[in-house]
N, C-alpha and C positions, 0 to 999 in steps of 0.2 A: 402442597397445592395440586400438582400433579396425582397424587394418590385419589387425593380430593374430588377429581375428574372422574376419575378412574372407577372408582366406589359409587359416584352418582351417576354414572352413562349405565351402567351393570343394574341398576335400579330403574329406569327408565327404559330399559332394553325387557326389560320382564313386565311392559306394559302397553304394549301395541300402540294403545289407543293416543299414546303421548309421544310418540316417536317425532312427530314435528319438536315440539316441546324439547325435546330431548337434545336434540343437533343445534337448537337456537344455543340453548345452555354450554354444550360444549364449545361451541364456536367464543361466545363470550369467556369462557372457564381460558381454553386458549387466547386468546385477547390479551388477557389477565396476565398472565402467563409471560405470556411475551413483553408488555409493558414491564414490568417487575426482573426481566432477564437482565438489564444491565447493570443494574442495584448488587445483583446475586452477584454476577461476574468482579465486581465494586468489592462486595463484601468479604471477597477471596483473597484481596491483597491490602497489606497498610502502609501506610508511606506518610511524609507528611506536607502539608499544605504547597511548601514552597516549591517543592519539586513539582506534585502537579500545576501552578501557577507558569513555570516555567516549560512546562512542556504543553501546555495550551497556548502559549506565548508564538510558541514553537511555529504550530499550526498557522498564524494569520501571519508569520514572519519569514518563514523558511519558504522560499521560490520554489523548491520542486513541488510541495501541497498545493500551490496556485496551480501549476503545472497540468496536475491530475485534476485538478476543479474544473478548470479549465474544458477537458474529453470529457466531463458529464455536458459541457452545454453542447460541443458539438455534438455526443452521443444524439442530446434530442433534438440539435438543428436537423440532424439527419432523416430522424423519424416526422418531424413534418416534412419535411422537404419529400420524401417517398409519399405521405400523407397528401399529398398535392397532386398526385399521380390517378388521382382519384376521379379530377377534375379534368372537361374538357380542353383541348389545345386551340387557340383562334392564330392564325398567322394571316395577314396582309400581303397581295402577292400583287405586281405589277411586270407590266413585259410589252418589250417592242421586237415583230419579228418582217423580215421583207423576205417577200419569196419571189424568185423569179425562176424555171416561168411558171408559170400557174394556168389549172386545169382551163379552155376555154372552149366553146362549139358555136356555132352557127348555124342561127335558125331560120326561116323563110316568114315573114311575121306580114300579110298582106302582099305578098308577091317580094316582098323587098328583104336579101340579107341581113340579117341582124346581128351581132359579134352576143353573144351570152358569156358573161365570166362568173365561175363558181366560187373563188375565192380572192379576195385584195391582195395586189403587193404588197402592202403595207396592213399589220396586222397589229392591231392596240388589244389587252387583254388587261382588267383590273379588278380586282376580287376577294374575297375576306373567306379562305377556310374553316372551318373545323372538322376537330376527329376527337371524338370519346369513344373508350372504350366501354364495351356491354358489358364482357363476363370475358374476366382471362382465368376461369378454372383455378382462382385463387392463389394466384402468383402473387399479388397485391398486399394479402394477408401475411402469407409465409415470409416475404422482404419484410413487412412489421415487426412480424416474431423475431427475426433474425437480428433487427437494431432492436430490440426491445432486450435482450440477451447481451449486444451491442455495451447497450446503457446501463445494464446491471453490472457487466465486468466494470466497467469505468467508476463505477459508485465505489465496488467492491475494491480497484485499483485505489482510492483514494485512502480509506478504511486504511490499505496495506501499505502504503505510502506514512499515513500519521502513526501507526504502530514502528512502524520502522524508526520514523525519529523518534516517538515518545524512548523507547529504546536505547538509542542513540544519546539522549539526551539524559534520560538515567545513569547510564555506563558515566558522562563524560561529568556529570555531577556527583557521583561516587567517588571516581577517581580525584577529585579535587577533593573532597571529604578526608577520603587517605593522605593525600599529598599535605593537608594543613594538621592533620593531626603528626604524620611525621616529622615535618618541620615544628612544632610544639615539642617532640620527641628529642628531634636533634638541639634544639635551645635548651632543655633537661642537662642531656649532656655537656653542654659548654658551657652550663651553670658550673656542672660541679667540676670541670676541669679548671675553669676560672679561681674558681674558690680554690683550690688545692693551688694552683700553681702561687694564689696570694701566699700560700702555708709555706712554698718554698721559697718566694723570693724572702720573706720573713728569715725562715730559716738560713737561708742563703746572707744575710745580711749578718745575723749573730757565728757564722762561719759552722753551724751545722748542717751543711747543703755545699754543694758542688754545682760548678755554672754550667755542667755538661747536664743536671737535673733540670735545670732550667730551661735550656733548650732543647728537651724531649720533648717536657711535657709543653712547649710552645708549638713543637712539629707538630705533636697530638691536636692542638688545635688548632691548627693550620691548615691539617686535613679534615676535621669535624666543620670546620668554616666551610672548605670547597662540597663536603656533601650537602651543607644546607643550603649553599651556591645553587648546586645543581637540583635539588628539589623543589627551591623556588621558582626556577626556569622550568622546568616541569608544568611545575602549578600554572604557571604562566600562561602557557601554550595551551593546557586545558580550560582557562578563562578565554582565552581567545578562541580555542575551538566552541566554549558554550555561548558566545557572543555571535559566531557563526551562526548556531541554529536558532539560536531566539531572538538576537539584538540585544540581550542583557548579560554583560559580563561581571556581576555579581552574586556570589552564590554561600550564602550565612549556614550553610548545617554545616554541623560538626559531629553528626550520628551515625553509625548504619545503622538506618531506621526501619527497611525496606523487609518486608516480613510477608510471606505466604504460606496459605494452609498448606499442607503438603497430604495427600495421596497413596492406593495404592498404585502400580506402575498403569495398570487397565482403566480405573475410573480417571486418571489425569491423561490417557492418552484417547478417552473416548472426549473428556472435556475439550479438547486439543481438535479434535475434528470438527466438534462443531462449531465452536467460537475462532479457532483461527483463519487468518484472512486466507491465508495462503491456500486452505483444502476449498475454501468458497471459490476463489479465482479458478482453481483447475476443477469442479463442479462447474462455473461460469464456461472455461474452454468447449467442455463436453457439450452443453446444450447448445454453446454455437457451431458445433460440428455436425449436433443432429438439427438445427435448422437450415445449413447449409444442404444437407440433404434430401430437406425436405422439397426447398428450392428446385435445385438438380430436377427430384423428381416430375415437377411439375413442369418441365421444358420441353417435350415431349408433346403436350397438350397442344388444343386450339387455341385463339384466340377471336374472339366474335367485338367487330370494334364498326360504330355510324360516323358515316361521315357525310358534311354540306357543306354547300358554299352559293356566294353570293356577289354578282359583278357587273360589269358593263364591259362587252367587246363588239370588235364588228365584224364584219364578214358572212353576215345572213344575207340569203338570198332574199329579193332583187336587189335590197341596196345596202350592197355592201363596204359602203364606208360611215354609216350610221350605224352610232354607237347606240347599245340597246341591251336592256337588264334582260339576266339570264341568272339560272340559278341551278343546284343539282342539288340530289340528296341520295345517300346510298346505305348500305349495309356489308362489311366486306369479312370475308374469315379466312383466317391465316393456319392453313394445317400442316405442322410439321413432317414431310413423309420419310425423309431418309437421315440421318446423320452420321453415319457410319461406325455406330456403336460408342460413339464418342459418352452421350449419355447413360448409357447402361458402365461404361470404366471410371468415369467421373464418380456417380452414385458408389459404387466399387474403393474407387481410391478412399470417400469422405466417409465410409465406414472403418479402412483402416486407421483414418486419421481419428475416428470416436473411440474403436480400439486403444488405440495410442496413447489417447487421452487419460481413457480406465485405467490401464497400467501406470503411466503414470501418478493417481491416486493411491495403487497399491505401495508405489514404491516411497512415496511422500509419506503415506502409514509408515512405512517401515524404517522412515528415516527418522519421523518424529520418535517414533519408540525407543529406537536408539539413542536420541539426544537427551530424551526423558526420562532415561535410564541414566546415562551422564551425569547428569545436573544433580538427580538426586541422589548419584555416589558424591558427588563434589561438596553437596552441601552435607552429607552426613558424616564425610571424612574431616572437611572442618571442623564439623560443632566437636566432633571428638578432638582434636589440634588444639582446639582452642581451651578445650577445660583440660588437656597437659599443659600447656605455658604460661597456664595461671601459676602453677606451683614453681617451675623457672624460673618465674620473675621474681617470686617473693625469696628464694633464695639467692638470686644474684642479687636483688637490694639487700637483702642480707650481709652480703660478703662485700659490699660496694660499700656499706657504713662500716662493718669492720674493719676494712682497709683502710677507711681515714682516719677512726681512733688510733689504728695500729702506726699509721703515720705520724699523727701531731703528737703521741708518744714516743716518735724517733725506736721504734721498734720496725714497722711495715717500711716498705721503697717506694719511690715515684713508680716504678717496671710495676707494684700490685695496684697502685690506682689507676694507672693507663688498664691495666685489665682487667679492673673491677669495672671499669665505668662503662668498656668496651660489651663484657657481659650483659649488663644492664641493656645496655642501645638494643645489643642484638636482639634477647629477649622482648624487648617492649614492641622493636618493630614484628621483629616473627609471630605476633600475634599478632598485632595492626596487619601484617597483610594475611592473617587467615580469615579475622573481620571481616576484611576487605572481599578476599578472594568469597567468601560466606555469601556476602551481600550482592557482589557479581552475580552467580550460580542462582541467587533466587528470581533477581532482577531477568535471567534469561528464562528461567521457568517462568516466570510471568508472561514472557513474549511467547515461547512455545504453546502457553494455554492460551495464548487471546485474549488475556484477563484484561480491562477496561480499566485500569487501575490509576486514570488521570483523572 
């Protein structure tokens, strides 16, 4: 589809006259593009139904997701609330003042003294302000930008929040996956020590057996009881942690099902920058470092702000305790003249701080690389693992049936079926966790690429 673009913009580019024509097309082509990205990212990994049911479960269950929901509403309480900054201020003012003493003269008015006072003891004042601003040189805007950047981390913060549990919640569903296939594993085994040990109490009965045979192979299962003891308690503790993040502590697979394309080390680590949350967040840091300075910069500026008002007081001359509407109306400009360089270090600092930021991106690049380099020794040293202990197990069950015929033919000992059967376990689990360990490694490659895979 991309190429698609690509080939039609290079055709329209070699025709002037369609050049409008041309950027509509792309702009849609892009569209396209974008709708169809999380299908792609989808189509990278397979899993199967119940896992992602349970990690969208995850989502409307797990308190930290509300949490981060949560900072997108303030994110844009905040942007209106700046948004309102837009709008005129009205304040309500009333006041009682007594002065004493106050200005007075004496005038000759017909031959006769007359006392004149220019101002009341008693002074009433009640009046309804405003003050809007005209033009603050775009202070207004840049505060926008800067919650607007605000709102994108917090989106982005959420994003990075549900990938963390879908995560979280695959590990701890895997790991029960393992934990009940082992315990299947370990019931194998105490199958067949059961049976054999029926073989000697048998034999222990017709006096071909000894009662010290009997109590080995009872130790042997004694201790196979307390491992699947302990794996159950295991399993356990992983239903309760899955009950944790979902509210449903039942979990039916029995597969590593969990399967990603795999890569060379550069096309999965260029996928990795774009789609995961983590290089968006620190993209999201930097733009707000560089709106912060944009900020900074404009503080420096004027600020051109109208102000009026509206009231009743007294103290006009002649009569001055009659109260009487008065009104003002003005235009006032606020111009920064000195600060002491405090603006020009500030601006200074919030570059190192974007600085900071970039580096930071390099070193996230170079972490990711690292881990992506990990993951896909881990998974290709398993899948080798795991096609050696195919051939293991078919020879310990091998020798794990010949030990019993060699038994109930009173040829073999109780000492070679405790170690045939012991062979076997080991074998069946030493693959069970390279599965395991397999389906780990891809599960975190999943998270490393950002792959959408609920």
């Amino acid at each position: 589809m991309i190429l698609y673009e690509s080939l039609t913009t290079k055709k329209y580019k070699s025709k002037s006259s369609k050049g409008f024509e041309a950027r509509i097309f792309m702009k849609k082509t892009s569209l396209i593009v974008m709708a169809f990205l999380p299908f792609a990212l989808v189509a990278q990994v397979k899993t199967n139904t119940e896992l992602k049911g349970l990690i969208n479960q995850s989502f409307s269950y797990f308190p930290r997701v509300k949490e981060a929901e949560n900072a997108i509403n303030t994110a844009e309480q905040k942007i209106e609330l700046i948004k309102l900054n837009e709008l005129p201020t009205l304040a309500a003012s009333g006041g009682y003042t007594y002065l004493a003493p106050v200005a007075k003269v004496t005038l000759a008015v017909n031959g006769v003294n007359t006392p004149l006072q220019f101002q009341p003891n008693h002074n009433y004042n009640l009046g309804v302000n405003g003050t809007y601003t005209l033009y603050d040189f775009g202070r207004q805007k840049a505060t926008i930008e800067k919650s607007k950047t605000e709102l994108q981390f917090a989106k982005d913060n959420v994003d990075y929040v549900k990938a963390q549990l879908a995560n979280q919640v695959s590990t701890i569903y895997y790991n029960i996956v393992y934990l009940q296939k082992a315990v299947i594993i370990q019931d194998s085994v105490l199958n067949y020590l059961t049976e054999n040990k029926k073989i000697v109490q048998s034999k222990l009965n017709n006096g071909d057996a000894l009662k010290i045979d009997i109590l080995n192979i009872q130790a042997t299962i004694d201790n196979e009881e307390n491992r699947k003891i302990d794996l159950q308690n295991t399993l356990q503790k992983q239903l309760n942690l899955l009950s944790y993040t979902t509210g449903n502590a039942i979990a039916k697979g029995i597969l590593f099902d969990f399967d990603i394309n795999t890569k060379a080390i550069d096309l999965l680590l260029n996928d990795a920058t774009i789609n995961n949350v983590d290089f968006k967040l620190a993209d999201d840091k930097i733009k707000q470092a560089k709106a912060d300075i944009a900020i900074t910069k404009l503080q420096d500026k004027p600020t051109l702000a109208a102000n009026a008002g509206l009231g009743f007081k007294n103290g006009y001359v002649p009569e001055l305790q009659k109260f009487q509407f008065n009104g003002l109306a003005g235009v006032s400009v606020n111009v920064p003249l000195y600060t002491g360089g405090r603006t020009k270090q500030q601006i200074k600092l919030q570059q190192t701080i974007v600085k900071q930021n970039e580096l930071a991106i390099e070193t996230l690049n170079n972490n990711y690389r690292k881990d992506i380099q990990q993951t896909l020794t881990d998974i290709a040293t398993n899948v080798e693992r795991i096609n050696n202990t195919t051939g293991q197990i078919d020879q310990a069950k091998a020798a794990q049936t010949l030990a019993s015929v060699r038994f109930k033919n009173d040829v073999g000992t109780n000492l070679e079926i405790t170690n045939a059967s012991t062979n076997v376990q080991r074998a069946l689990l030493t693959k069970l966790q390279y599965e395991y360990q397999l389906c780990l490694a891809k599960v975190e490659l999943a998270r490393l690429m950002g792959y959408l895979y609920w």
